[in-house]
N, C-alpha and C positions, 0 to 999 in steps of 0.2 A: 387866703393862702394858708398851706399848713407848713408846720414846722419841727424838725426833728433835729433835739439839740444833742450833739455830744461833746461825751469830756464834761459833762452841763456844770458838773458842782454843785452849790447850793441856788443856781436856777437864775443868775444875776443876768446873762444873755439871754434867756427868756421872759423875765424881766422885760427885758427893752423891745425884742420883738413882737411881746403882747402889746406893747405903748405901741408899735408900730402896724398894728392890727392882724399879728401873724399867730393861726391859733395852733399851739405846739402840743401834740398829742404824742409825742414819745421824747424822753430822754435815757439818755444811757449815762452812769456814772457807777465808776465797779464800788467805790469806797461805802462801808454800809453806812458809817454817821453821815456822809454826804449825802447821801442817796437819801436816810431818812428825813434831810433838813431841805431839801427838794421836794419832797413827797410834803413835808409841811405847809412848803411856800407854797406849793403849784398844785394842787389836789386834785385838778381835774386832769391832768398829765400822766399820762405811764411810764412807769420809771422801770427799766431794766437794770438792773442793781449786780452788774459782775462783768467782766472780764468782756469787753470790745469783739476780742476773737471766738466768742461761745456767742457770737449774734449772726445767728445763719442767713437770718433774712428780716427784712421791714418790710412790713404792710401797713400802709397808712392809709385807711379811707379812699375805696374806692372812685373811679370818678376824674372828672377834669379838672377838679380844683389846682394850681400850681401846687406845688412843693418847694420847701427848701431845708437845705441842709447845712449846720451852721454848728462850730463845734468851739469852743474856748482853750486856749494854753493852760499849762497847771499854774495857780500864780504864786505859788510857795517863791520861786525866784524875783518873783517882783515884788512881794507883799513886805513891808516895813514892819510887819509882828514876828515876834522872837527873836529880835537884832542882838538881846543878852546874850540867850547863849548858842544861836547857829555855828556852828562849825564845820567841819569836813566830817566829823563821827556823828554832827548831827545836823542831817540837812536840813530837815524840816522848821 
């Protein structure tokens, strides 16, 4: 099965879908340091590194193989680092 992760981050969903024997040949994530810390963990992945809406079209490996498409939330709201000094002037 292939797999095409977006939103990906640093590659923790594909991560899991590679333990689930899904081989993911494209991810999309706009943020550059995200994208390059993707590109570190997943090296045999192609990473489209910009903006969701400048992605005209996906071609993934010709052929029968299934597909799947699978995308993660941002987790800055869920994530327990930077509880110091998060605020409203700074979400992050």
């Amino acid at each position: 099965m292939i797999g095409i992760d977006l939103f990906s981050g640093a590659g923790g969903m594909s991560l899991g879908a590679a333990w689930a024997g899904i081989r993911v040949l494209l991810a999309v994530e706009n943020d550059p340091y995200t994208a390059a810390t993707y590109k570190h963990n997943h090296s045999g992945t192609t990473v489209f590194n910009s903006d969701i809406a400048k992605l005209d079209r996906i071609e993934v490996h010709k052929g029968k193989e299934p597909r799947v498409l699978f995308g993660g939330p941002p987790c800055q709201g869920f994530s327990t680092s930077n509880q110091r000094t998060r605020n409203s002037e700074n979400p992050l």
